[in-house]
N, C-alpha and C positions, 0 to 999 in steps of 0.2 A: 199782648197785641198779636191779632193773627198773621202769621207772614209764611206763605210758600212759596214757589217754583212755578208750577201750572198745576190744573185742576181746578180753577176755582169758577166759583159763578152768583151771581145775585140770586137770592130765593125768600122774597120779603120782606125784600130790605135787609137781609142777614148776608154778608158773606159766606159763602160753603164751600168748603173747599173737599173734593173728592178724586176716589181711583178705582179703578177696577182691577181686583185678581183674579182672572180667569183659573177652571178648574171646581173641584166639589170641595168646598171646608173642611176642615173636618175636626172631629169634638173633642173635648176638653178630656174625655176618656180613651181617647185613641194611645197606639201605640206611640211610645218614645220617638220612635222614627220617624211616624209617619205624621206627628205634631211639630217637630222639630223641621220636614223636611216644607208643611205649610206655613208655620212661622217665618221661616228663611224666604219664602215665594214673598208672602205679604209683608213681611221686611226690605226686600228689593224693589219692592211697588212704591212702598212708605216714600225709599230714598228717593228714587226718581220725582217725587214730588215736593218735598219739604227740604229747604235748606237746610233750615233753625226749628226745632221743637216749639214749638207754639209755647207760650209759658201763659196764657189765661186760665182762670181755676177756674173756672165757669161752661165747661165744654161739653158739645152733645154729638153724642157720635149716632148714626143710625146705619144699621147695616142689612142692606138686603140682599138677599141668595135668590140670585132666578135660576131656576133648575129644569130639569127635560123629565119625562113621567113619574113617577111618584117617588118622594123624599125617605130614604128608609133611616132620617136621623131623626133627631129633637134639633130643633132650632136654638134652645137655652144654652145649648152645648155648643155649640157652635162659637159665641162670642168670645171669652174668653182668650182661645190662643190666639184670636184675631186682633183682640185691644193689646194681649201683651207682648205681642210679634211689632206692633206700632208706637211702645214704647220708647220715650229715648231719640225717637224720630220725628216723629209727627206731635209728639207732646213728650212731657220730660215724665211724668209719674201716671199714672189710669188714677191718680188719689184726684186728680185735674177734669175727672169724667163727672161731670153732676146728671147727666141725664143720659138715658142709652135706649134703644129702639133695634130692635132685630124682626125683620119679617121674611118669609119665602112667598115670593113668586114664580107662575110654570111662566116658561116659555110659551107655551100654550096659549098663555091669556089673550085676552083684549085690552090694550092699554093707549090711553091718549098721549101721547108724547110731545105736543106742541111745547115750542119752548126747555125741553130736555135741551141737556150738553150732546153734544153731539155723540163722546165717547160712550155715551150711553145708549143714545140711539143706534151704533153702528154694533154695540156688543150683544144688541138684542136681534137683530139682523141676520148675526154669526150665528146665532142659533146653541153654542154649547153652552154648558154650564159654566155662571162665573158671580164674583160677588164684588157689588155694587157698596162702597163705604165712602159716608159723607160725613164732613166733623165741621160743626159750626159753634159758636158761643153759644149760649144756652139764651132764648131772645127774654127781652121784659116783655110781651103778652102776659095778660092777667090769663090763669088756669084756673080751672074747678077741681079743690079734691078732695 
């Protein structure tokens, strides 16, 4: 059963529940330090919103990174210390992750926002780098694959 704190919102008829860590990611190759001291950030985000570890095995996390001129990472890299910093918190094992989505967008862009959460609207506003992670059930929509 889904159950958090705040963050959360309709999108489909799915509940989603999300947070923003402001700051650049960073990759699964990075130093000890400098994974541990992101993990700890996105660990502290986790808390502030989840009571109780979601315990559904059916979960889809999507994460997107809005960033300011050009991204000098891999995106693939990126996820990882971010599902396993929200370990424990926001879900009990990443074994509970059946579906996962990571994208970057610039600040730059053009985007419709009608209907966003506000904290979303208000971090695109702010202009810095920060990353955008939403976790909902995995929905029953029929897929092509």
């Amino acid at each position: 059963m889904l159950k958090a704190k705040l963050g959360k919102y309709l999108l489909g008829g799915q509940v989603t529940y999300h947070m923003i860590v402001k700051g650049i990611p960073v990759s699964i190759q990075s130093s000890s330090r400098s994974k541990n001291a992101w993990k700890s950030k996105v660990a502290n985000e986790a808390r502030a919103k989840f009571t109780t570890p979601l315990v559904d095995n059916d979960l889809k996390v999507r994460i997107t990174i809005f960033y300011n001129g050009v991204p000098t990472y891999d995106s693939n890299n990126m996820s990882k210390p971010i599902c396993d910093a929200m370990c424990g918190i926001a879900y009990n094992d990443d074994r509970q992750i059946m579906e996962q989505t990571i994208r970057m967008k610039s600040l730059d862009g053009s985007y419709k926002i009608k209907g966003v959460p506000l904290e979303l609207a208000v971090a695109m506003c702010e202009g810095a780098d920060f990353v955008w992670i939403e976790i909902s059930k995995v929905g029953s929509e029929v897929e092509n694959l």
